[in-house]
C-alpha positions in Angstrom: 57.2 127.4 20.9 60.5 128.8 19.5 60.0 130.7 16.6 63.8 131.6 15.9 64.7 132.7 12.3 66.7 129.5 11.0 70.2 129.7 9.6 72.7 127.1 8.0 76.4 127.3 8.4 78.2 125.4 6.1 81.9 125.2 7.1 84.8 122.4 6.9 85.9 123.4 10.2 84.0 122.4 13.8 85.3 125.3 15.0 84.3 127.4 12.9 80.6 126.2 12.7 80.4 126.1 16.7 82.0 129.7 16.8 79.7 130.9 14.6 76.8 129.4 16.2 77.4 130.4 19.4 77.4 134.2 18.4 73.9 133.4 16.4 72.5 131.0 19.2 70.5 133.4 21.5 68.8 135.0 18.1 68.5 132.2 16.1 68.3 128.7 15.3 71.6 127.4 13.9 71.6 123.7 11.2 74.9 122.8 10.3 77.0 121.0 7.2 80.6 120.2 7.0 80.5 120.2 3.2 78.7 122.1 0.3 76.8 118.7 -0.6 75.4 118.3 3.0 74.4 122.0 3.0 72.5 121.4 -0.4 71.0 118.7 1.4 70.1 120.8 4.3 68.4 123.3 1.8 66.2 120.8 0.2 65.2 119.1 2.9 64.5 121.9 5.7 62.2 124.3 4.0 62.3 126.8 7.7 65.9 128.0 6.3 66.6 131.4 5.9 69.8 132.6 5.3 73.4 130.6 4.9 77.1 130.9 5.5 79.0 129.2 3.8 82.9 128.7 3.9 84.4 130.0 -0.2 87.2 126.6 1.1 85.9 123.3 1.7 86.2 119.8 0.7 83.6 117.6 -1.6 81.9 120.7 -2.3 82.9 123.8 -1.8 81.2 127.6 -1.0 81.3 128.9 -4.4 80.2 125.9 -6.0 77.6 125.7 -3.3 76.4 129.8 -3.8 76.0 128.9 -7.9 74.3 125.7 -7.3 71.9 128.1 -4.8 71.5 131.0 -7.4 70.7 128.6 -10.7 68.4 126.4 -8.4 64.5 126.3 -10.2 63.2 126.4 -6.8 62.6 130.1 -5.6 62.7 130.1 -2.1 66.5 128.5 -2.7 67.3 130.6 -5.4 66.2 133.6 -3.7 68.0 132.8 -0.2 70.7 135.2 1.2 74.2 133.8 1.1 77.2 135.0 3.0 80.3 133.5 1.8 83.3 133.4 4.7 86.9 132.6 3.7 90.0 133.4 5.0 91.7 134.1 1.5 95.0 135.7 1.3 93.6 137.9 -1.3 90.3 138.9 0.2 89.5 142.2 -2.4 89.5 139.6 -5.3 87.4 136.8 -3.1 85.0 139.1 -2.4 84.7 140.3 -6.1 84.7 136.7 -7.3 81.9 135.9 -4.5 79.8 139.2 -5.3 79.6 137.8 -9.0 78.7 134.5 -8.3 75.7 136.2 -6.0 76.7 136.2 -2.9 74.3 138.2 -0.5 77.7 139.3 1.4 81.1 138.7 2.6 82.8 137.7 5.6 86.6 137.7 6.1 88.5 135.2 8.8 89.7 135.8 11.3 86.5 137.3 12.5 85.7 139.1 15.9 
């Protein structure tokens, strides 16, 4: 049995997600969503999830949106869950400000290594 920590990555972009989850893959068990809405989804539905990433850019709904719907959420174990918010903003010092106040766990800037 696999008992892998489970994380959700939340990104507009295939790339991105597959990218990401390669890196994670040998450590941990990697659910993606191409939207905020299917990420919320995600969260509600799979209780083994234990961290997120989540792109700040995104259509339908997108990472900030997602991160306040997270933090104001009456159930605790979503509430409660670490959030890194990735974006590849032109002004990264004031994403990252914007995302720290929203309660983002961390920050990620693209391009990443």
């Amino acid at each position: 049995m696999d008992n892998k920590i489970k994380v959700l990555i939340v990104d507009d972009s295939l790339t991105v997600r597959s990218m990401i989850a390669k890196h994670l893959n040998d450590s941990y068990e990697c659910v993606m969503a191409s939207n905020g809405e299917e990420g919320w989804e995600a969260l509600l539905e799979d209780k083994s999830i234990t961290l997120v990433f989540a792109d700040m850019h995104m259509p339908v709904l997108n990472g900030m949106l997602l991160l306040k719907r997270i933090r104001e959420s009456d159930i605790e174990r979503i509430a409660s869950i670490p959030v890194i918010i990735i974006t590849g903003h032109e002004d990264c010092d004031a994403a990252k400000r914007a995302s720290y106040n929203v309660g983002a766990t961390d920050f990620i800037s693209k391009p990443f290594v």
